[in-house]
mmCIF file of the N, C-alpha and C atoms, coordinates in Angstrom:
data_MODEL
# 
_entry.id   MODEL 
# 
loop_
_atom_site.group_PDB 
_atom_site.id 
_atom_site.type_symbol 
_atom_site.label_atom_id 
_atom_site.label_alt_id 
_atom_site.label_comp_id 
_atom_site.label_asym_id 
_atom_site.label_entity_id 
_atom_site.label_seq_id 
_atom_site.pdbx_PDB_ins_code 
_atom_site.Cartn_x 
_atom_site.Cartn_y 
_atom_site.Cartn_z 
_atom_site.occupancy 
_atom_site.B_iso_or_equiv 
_atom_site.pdbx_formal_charge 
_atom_site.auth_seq_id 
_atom_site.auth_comp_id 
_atom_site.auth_asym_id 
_atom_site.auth_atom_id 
_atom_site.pdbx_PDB_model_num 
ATOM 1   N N  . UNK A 1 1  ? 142.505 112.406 97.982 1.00 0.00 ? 1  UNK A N  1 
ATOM 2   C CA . UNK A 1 1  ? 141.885 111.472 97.063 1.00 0.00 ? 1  UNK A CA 1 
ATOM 3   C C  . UNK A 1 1  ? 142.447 111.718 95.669 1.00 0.00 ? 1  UNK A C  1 
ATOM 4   N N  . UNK A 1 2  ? 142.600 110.684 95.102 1.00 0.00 ? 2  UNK A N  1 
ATOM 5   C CA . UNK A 1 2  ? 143.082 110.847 93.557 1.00 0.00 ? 2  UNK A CA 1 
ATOM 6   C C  . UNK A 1 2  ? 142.133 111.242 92.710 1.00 0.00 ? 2  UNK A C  1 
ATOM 7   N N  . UNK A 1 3  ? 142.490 111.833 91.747 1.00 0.00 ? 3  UNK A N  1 
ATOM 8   C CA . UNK A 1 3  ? 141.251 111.973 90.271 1.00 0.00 ? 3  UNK A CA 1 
ATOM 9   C C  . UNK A 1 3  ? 142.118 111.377 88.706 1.00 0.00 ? 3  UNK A C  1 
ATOM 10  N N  . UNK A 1 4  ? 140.942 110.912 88.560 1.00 0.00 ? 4  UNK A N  1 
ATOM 11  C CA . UNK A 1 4  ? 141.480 110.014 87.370 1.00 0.00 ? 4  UNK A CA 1 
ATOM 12  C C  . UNK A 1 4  ? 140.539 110.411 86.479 1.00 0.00 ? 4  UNK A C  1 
ATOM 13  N N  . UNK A 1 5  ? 141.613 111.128 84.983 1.00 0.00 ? 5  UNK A N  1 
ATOM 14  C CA . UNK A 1 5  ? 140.951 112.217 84.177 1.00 0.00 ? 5  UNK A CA 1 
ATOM 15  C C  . UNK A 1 5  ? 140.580 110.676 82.785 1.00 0.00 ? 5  UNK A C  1 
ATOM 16  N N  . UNK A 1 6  ? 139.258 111.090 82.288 1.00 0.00 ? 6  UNK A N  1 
ATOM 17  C CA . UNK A 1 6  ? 139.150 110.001 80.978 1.00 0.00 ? 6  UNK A CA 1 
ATOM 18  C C  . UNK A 1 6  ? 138.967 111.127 80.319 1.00 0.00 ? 6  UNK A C  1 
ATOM 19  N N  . UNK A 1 7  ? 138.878 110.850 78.578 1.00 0.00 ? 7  UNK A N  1 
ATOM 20  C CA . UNK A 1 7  ? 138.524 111.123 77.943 1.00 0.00 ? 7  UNK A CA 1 
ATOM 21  C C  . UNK A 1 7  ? 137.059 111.701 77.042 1.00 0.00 ? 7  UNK A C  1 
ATOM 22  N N  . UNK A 1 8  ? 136.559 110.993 77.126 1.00 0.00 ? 8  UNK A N  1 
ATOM 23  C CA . UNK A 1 8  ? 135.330 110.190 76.505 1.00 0.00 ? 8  UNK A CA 1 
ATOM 24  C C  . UNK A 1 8  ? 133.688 111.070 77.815 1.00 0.00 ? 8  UNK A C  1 
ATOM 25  N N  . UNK A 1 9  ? 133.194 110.424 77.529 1.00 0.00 ? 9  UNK A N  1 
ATOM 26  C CA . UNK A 1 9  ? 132.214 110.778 78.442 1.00 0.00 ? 9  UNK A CA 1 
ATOM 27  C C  . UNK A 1 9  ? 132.037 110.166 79.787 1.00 0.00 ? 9  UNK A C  1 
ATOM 28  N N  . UNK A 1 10 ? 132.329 108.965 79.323 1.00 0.00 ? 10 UNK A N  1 
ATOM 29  C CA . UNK A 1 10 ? 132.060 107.796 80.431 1.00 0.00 ? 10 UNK A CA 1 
ATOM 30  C C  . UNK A 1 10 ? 133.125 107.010 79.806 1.00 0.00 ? 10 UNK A C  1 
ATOM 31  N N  . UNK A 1 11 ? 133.212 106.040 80.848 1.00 0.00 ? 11 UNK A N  1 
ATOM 32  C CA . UNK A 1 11 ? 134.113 104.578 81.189 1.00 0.00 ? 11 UNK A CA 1 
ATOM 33  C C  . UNK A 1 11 ? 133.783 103.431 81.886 1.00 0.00 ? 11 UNK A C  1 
ATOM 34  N N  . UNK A 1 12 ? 134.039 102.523 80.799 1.00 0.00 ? 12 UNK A N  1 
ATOM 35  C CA . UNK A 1 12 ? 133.329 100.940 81.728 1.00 0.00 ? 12 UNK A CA 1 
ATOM 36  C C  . UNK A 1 12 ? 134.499 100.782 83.160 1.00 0.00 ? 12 UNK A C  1 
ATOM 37  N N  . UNK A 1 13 ? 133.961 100.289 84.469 1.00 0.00 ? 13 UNK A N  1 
ATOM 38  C CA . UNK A 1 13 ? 135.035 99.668  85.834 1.00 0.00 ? 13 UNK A CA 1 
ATOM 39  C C  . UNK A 1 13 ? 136.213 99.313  85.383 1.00 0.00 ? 13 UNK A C  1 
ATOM 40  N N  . UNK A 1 14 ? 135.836 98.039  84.359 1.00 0.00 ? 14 UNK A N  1 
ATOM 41  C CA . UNK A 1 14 ? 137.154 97.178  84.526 1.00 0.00 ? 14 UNK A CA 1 
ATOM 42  C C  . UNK A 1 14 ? 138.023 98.094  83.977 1.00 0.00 ? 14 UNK A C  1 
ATOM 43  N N  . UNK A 1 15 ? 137.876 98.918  82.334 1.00 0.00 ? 15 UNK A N  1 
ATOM 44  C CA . UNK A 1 15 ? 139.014 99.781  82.382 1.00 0.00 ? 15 UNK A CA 1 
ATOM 45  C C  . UNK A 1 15 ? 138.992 100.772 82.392 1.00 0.00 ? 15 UNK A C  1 
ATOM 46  N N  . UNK A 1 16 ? 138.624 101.217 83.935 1.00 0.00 ? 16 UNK A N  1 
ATOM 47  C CA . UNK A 1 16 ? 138.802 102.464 84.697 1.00 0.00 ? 16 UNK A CA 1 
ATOM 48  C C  . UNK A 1 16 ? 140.145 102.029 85.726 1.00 0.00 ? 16 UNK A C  1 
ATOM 49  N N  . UNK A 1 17 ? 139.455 100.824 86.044 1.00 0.00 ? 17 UNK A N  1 
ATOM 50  C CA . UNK A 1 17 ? 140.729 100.410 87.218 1.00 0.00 ? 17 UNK A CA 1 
ATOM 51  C C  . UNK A 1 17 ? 141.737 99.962  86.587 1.00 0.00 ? 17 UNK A C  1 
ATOM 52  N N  . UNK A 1 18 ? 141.725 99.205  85.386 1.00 0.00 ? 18 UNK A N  1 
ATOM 53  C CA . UNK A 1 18 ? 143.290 99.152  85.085 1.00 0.00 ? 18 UNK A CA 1 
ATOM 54  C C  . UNK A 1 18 ? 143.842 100.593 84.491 1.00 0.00 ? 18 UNK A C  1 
ATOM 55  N N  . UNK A 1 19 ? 142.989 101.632 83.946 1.00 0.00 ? 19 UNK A N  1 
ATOM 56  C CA . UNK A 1 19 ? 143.731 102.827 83.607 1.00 0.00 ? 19 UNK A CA 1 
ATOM 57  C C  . UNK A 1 19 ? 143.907 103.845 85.018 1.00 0.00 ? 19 UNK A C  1 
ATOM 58  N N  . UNK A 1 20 ? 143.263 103.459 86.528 1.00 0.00 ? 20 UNK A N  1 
ATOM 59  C CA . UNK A 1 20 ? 144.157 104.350 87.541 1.00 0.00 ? 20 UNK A CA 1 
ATOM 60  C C  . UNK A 1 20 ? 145.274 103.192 87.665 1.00 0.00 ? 20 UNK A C  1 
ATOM 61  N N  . UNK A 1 21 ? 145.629 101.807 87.523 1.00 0.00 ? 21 UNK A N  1 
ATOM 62  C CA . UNK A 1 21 ? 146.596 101.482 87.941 1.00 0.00 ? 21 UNK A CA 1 
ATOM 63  C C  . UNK A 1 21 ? 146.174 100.521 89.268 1.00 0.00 ? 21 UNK A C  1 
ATOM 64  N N  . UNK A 1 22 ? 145.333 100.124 89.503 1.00 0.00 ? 22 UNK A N  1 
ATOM 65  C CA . UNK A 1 22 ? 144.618 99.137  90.409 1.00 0.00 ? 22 UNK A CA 1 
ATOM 66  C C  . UNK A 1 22 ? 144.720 98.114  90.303 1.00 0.00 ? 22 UNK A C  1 
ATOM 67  N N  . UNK A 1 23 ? 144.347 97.627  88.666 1.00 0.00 ? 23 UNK A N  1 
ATOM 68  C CA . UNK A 1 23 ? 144.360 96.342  88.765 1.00 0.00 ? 23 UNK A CA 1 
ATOM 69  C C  . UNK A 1 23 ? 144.904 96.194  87.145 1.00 0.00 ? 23 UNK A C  1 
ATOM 70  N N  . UNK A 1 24 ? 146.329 95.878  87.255 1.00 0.00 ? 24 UNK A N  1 
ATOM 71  C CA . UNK A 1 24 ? 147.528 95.454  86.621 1.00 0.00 ? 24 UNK A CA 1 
ATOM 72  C C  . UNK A 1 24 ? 146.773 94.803  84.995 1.00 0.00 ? 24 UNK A C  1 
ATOM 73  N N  . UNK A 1 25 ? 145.713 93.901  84.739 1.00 0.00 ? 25 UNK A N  1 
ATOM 74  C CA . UNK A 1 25 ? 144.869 93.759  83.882 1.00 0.00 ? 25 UNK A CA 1 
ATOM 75  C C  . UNK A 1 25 ? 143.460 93.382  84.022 1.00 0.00 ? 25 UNK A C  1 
ATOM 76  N N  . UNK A 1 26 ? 142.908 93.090  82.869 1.00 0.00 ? 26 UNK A N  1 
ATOM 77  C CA . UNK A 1 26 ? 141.692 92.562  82.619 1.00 0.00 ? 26 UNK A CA 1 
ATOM 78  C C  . UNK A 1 26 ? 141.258 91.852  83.744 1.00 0.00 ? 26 UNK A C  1 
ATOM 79  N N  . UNK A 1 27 ? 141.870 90.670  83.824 1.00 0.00 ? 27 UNK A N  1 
ATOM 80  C CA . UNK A 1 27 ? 141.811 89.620  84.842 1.00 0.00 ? 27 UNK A CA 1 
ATOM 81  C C  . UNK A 1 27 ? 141.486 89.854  86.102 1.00 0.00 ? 27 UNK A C  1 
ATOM 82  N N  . UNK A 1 28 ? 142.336 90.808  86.048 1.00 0.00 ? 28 UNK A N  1 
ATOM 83  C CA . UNK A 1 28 ? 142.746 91.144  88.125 1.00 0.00 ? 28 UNK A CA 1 
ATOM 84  C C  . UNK A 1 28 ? 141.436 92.178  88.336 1.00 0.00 ? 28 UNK A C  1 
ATOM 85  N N  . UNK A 1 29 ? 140.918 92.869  87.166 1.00 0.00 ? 29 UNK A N  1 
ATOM 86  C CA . UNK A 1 29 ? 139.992 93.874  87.471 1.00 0.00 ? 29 UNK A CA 1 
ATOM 87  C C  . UNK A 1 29 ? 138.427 92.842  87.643 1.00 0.00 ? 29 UNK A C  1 
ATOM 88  N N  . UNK A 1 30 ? 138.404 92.144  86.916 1.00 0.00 ? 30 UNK A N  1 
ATOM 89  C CA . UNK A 1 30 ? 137.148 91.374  86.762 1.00 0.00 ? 30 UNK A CA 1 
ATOM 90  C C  . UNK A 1 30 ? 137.744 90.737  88.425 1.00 0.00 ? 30 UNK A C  1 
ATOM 91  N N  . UNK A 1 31 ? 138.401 90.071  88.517 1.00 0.00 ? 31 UNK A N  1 
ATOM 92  C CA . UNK A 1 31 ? 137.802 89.084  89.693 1.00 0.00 ? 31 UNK A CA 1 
ATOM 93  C C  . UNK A 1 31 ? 137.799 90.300  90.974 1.00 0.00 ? 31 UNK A C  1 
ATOM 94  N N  . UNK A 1 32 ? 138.499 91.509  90.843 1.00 0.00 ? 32 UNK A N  1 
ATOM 95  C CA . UNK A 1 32 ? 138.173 92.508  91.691 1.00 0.00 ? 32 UNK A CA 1 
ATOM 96  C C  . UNK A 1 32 ? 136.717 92.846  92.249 1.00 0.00 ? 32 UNK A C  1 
ATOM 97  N N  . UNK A 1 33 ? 136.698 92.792  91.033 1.00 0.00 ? 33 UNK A N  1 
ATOM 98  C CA . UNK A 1 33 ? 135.072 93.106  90.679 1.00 0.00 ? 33 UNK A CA 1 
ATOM 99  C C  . UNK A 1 33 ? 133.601 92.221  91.487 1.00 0.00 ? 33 UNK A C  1 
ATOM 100 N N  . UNK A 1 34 ? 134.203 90.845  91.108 1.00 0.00 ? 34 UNK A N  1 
ATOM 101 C CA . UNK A 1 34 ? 133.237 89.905  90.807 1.00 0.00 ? 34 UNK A CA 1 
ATOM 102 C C  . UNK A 1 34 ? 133.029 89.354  92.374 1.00 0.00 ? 34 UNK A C  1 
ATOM 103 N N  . UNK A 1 35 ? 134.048 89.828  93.223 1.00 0.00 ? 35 UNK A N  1 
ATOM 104 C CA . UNK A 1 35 ? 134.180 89.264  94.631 1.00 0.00 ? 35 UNK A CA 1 
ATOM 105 C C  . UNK A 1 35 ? 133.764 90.353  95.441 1.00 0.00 ? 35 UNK A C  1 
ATOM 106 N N  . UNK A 1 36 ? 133.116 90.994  94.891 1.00 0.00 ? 36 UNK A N  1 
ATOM 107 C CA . UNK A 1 36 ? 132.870 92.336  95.865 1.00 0.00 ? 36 UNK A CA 1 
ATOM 108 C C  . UNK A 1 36 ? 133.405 93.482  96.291 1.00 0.00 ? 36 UNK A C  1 
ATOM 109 N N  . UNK A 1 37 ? 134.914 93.376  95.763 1.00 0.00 ? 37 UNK A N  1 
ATOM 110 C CA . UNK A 1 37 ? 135.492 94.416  96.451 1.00 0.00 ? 37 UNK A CA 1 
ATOM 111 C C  . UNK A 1 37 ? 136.227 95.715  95.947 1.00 0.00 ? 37 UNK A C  1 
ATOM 112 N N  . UNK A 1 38 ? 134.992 96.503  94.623 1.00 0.00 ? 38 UNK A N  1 
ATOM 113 C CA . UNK A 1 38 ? 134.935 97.959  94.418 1.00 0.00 ? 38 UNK A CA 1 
ATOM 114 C C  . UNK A 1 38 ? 133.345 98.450  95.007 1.00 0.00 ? 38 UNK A C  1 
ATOM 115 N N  . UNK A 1 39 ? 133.976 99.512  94.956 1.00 0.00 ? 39 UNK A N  1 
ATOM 116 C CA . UNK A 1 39 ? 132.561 100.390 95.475 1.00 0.00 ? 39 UNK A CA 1 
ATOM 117 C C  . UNK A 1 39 ? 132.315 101.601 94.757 1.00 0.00 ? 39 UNK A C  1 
ATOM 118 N N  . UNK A 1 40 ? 131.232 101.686 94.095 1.00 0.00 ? 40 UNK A N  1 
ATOM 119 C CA . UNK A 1 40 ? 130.878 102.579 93.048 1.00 0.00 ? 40 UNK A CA 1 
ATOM 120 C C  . UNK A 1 40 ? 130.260 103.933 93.694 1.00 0.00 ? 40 UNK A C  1 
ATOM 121 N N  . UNK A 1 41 ? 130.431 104.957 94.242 1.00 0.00 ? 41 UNK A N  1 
ATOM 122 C CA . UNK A 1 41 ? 129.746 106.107 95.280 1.00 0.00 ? 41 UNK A CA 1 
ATOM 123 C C  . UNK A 1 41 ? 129.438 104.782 96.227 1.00 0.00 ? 41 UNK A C  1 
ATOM 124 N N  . UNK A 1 42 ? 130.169 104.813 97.029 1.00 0.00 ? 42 UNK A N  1 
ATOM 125 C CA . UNK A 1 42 ? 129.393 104.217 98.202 1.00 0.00 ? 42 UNK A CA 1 
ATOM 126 C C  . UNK A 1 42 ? 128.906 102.761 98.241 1.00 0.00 ? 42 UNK A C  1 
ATOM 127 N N  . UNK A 1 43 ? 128.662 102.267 97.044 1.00 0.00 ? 43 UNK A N  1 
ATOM 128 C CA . UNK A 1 43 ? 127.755 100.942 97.353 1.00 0.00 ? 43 UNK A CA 1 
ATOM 129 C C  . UNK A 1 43 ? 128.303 99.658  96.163 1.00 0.00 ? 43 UNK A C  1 
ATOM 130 N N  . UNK A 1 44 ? 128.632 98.412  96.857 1.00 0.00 ? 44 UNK A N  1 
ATOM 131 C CA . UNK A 1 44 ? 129.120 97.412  96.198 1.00 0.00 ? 44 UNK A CA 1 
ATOM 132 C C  . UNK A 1 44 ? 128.818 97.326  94.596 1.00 0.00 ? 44 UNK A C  1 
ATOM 133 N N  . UNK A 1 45 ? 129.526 97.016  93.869 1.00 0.00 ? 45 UNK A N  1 
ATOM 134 C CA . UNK A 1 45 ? 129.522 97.212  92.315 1.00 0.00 ? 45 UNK A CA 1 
ATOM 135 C C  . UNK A 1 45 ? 129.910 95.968  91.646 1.00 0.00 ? 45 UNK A C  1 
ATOM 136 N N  . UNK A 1 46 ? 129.226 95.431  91.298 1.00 0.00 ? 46 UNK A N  1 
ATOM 137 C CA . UNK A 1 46 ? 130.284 93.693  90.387 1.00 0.00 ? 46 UNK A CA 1 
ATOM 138 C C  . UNK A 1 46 ? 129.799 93.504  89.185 1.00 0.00 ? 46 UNK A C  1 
ATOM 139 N N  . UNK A 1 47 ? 129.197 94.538  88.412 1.00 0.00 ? 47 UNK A N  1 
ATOM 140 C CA . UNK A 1 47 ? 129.338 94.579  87.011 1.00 0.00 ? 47 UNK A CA 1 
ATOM 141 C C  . UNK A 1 47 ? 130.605 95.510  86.579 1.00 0.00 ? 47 UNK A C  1 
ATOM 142 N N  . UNK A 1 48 ? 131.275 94.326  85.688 1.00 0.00 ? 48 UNK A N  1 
ATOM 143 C CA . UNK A 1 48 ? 132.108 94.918  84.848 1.00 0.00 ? 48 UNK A CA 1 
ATOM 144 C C  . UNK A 1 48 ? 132.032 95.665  84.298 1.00 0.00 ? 48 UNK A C  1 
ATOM 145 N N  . UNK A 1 49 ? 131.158 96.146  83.619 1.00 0.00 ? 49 UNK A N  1 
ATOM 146 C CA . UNK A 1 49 ? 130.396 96.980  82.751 1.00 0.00 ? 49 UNK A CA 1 
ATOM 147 C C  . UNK A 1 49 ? 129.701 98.193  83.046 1.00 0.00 ? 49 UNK A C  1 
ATOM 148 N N  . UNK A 1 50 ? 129.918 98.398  84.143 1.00 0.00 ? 50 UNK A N  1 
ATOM 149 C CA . UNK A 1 50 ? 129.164 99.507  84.733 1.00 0.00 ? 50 UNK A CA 1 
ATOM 150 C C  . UNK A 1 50 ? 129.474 100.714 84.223 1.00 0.00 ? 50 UNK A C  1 
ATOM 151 N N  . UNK A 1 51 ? 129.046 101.709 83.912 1.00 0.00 ? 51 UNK A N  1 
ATOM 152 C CA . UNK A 1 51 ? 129.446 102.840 83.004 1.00 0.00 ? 51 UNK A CA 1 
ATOM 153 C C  . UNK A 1 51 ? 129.726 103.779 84.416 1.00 0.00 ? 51 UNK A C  1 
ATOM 154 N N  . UNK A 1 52 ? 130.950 104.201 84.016 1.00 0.00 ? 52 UNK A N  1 
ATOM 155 C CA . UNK A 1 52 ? 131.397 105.148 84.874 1.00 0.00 ? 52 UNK A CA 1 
ATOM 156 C C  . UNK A 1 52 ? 131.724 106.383 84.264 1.00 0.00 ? 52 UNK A C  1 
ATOM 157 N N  . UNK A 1 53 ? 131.009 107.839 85.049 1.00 0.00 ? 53 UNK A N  1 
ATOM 158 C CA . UNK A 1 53 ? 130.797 109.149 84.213 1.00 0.00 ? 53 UNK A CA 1 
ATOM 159 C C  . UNK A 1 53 ? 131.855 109.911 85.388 1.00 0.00 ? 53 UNK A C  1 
ATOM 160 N N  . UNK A 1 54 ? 132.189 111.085 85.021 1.00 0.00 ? 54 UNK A N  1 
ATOM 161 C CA . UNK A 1 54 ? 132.867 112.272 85.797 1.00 0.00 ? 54 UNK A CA 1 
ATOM 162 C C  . UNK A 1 54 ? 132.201 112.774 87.019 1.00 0.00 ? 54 UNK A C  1 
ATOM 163 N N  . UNK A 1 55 ? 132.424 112.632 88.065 1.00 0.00 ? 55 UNK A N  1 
ATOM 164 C CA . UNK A 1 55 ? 131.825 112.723 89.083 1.00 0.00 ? 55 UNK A CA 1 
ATOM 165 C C  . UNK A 1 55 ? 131.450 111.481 90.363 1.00 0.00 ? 55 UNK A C  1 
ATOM 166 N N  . UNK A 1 56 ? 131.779 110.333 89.198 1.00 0.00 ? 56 UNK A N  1 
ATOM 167 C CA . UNK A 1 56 ? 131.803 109.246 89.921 1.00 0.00 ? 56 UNK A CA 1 
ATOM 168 C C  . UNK A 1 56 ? 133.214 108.722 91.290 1.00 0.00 ? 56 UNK A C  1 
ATOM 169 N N  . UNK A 1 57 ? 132.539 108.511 91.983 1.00 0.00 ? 57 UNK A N  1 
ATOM 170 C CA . UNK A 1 57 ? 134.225 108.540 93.364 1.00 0.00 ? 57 UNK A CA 1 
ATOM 171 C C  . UNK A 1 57 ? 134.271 106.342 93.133 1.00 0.00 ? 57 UNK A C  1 
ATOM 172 N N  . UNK A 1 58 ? 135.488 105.807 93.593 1.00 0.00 ? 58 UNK A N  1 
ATOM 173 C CA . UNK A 1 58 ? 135.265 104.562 93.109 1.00 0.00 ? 58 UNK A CA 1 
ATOM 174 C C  . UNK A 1 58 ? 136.508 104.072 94.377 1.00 0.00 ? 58 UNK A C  1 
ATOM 175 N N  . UNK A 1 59 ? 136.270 103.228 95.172 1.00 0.00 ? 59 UNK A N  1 
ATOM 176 C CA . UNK A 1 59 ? 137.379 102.859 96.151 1.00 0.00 ? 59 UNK A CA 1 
ATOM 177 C C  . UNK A 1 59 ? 137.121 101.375 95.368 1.00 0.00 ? 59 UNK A C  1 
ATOM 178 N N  . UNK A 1 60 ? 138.749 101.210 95.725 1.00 0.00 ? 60 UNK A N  1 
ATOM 179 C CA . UNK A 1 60 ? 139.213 99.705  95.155 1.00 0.00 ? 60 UNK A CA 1 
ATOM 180 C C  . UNK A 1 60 ? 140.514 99.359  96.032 1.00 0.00 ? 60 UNK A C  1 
ATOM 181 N N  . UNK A 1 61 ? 140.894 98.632  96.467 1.00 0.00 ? 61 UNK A N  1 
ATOM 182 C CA . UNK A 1 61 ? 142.137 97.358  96.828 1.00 0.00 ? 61 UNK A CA 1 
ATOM 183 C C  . UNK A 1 61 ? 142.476 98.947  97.951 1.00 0.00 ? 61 UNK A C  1 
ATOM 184 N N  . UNK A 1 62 ? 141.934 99.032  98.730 1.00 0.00 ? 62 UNK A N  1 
ATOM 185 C CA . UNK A 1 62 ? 142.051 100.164 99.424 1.00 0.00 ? 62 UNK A CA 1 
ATOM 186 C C  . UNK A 1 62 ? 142.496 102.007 99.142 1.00 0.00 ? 62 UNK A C  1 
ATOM 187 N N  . UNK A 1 63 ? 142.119 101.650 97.981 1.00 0.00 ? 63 UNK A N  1 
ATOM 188 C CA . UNK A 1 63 ? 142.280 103.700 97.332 1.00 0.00 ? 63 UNK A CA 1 
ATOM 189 C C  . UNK A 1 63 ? 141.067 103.615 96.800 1.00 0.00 ? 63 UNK A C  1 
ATOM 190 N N  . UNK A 1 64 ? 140.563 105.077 96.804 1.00 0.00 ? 64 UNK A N  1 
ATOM 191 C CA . UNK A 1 64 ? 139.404 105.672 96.390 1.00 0.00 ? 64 UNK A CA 1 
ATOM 192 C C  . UNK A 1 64 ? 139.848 106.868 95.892 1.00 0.00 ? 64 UNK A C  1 
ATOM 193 N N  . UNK A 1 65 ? 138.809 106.955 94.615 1.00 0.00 ? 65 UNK A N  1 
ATOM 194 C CA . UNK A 1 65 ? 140.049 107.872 93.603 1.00 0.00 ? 65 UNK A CA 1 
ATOM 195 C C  . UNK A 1 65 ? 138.376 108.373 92.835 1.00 0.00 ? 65 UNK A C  1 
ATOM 196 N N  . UNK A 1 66 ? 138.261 109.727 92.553 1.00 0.00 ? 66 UNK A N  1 
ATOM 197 C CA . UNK A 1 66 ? 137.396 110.354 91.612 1.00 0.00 ? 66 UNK A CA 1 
ATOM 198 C C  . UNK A 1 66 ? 137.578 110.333 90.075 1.00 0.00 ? 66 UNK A C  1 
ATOM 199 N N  . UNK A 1 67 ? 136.215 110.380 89.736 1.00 0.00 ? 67 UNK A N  1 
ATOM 200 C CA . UNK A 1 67 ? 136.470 110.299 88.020 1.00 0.00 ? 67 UNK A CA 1 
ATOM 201 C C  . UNK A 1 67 ? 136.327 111.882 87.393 1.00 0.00 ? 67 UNK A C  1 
ATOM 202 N N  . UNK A 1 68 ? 137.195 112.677 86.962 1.00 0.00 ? 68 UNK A N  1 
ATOM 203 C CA . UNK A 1 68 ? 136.842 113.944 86.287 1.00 0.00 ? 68 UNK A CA 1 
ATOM 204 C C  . UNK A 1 68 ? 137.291 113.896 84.524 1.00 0.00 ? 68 UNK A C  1 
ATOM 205 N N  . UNK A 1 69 ? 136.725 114.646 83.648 1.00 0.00 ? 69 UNK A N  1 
ATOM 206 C CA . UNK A 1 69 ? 136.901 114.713 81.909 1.00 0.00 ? 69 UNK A CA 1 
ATOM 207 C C  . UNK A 1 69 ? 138.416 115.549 81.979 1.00 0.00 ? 69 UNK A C  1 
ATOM 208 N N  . UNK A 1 70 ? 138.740 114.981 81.213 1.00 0.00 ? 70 UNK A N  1 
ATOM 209 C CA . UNK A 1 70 ? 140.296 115.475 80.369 1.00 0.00 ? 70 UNK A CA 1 
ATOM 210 C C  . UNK A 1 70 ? 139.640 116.875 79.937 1.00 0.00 ? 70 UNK A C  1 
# 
């Protein structure tokens, strides 16, 4: 599984997934999003906005990748 290091404390979805490289931009992350198909620990996610902290695991466009702090 990948880990994808942020900065900060937390991180909103949409740019979590364009900073592992998932979804190329804005665009591609929102309609990722909006159609059902990330999963936040386990369970469907379609807010953009969802605050994502270190510890969080996140499968998208078939990779699932952990969130750990820089």
């Amino acid at each position: 599984m990948d880990t994808v290091g942020i900065r900060d404390e937390s991180i909103r979805l949409g740019q979590l997934l364009k900073l592992h490289g998932v979804a190329d931009n804005g665009t591609i992350a929102k309609e990722l999003i909006f159609a059902g198909e990330v999963r936040v620990n386990g369970e469907v996610e379609t807010r953009r906005g969802r605050t994502i902290v270190p510890g969080d695991t996140v499968e998208a466009a078939g990779v699932t990748f952990s969130v750990s702090r820089d």
